[in-house]
N, C-alpha and C positions, 0 to 999 in steps of 0.2 A: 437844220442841215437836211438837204434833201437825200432820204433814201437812198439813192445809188450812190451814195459819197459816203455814207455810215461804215464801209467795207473793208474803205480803202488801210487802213491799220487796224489791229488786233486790239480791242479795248481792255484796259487793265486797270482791278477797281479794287481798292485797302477800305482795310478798317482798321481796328485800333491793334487785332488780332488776326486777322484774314486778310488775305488776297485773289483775287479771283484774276486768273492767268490765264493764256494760252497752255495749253498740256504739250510738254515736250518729253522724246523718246526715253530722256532720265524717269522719267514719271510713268511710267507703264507696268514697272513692280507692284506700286501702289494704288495705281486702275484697278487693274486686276485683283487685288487683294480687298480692296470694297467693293467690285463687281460681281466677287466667288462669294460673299456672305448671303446667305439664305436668308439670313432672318431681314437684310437689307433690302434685298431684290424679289423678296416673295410676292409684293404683288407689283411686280412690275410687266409680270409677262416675257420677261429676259432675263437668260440665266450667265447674261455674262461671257467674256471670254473665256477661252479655252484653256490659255496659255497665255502670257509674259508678251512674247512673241505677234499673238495677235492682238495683244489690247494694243501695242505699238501702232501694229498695223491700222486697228480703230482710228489713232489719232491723223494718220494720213487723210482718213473720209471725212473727218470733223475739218481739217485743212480746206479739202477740197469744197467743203460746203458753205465754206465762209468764203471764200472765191468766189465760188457761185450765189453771192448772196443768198443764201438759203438758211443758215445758221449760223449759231456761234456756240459755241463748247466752251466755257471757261472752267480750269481745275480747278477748285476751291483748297488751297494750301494755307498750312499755317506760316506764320510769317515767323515764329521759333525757329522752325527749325526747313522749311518748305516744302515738309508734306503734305501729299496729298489727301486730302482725305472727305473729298466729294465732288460733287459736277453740277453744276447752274448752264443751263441749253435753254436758248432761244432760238423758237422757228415757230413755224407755221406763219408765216406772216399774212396776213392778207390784208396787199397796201392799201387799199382803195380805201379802206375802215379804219386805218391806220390802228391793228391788233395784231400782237404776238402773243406767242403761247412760252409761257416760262414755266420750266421743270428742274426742281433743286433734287438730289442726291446725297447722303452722308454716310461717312461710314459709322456704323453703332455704337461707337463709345464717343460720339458727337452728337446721336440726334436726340436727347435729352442735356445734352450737359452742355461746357462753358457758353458755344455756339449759339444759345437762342436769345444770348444779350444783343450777337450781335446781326440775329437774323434782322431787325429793328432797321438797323443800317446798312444793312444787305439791299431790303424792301425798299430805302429810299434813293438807293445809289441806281437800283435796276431801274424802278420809276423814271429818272432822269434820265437814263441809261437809253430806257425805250422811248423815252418821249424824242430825245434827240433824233434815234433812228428812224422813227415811227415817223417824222416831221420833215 
C-alpha cells in the first residue's frame, strides 16, 4: 500500500484482550486519568492534561494529525469492558527510509500485569501495521 493511501481509514487492531481504537470524546475521562498519574508520565516530559475537557480537546489534534498524514493515536481499550487504559502513537515518519517512531503508554495497574502477554501480539500486529504504511 502506498503511503498516502495508509490514511485514508482509521486502523483498528484486537487481541484476544485489547483493542487499539481511534479515542473518542466518551474516552477523555480515562485519557486524563492515565495522563494525571505521576508515577505513569514521570519521565515522559508531559504532565498531561489539565482537565476532562482538554484531554477531549487532545483528541481533535490526534484527528487532525491523521488527516494530515502525520500520525495516528490509537487508545488502547480493553475489550471487557472498553476502557481506556493507554495509547500506542505512530509518527515521525521519515518516508524515504521508510521509519516510524512508535510510543506505547499504560496506565499503572497494566504496565506489569495481564498486558505483557499480550504486548507479544501488539509487537506483531504494529510490525505488519507499519510495514503496510511504511510500503
Amino acid at each position: 500500500m502506498p503511503f498516502k493511501d495508509a490514511f485514508i481509514t482509521f486502523p483498528k487492531l484486537e487481541t484476544e484482550r485489547f483493542i487499539l481504537r481511534e479515542l473518542r470524546s466518551e474516552d477523555a475521562k480515562d485519557y486524563h486519568i492515565y495522563l494525571t498519574d505521576d508515577e505513569v508520565i514521570k519521565y515522559w516530559g508531559y504532565k498531561g492534561p489539565k482537565n476532562i475537557e482538554t484531554a477531549s480537546k487532545i483528541f481533535k489534534r490526534f484527528e487532525n494529525a491523521f488527516t494530515r498524514k502525520e500520525m495516528i493515536t490509537w487508545g488502547i481499550a480493553t475489550k471487557e469492558d472498553d476502557k481506556i487504559i493507554g495509547t500506542c502513537i505512530l509518527n515521525d515518519f521519515v518516508r524515504a527510509s521508510m521509519v516510524g517512531f512508535v510510543q506505547e503508554g499504560l496506565l499503572r495497574d497494566y504496565i506489569f500485569g495481564e498486558i505483557i502477554t499480550d504486548t507479544l501480539v501488539f509487537s506483531i500486529l504494529k510490525k505488519d501495521l507499519i510495514e503496510g504504511l511504511l510500503t
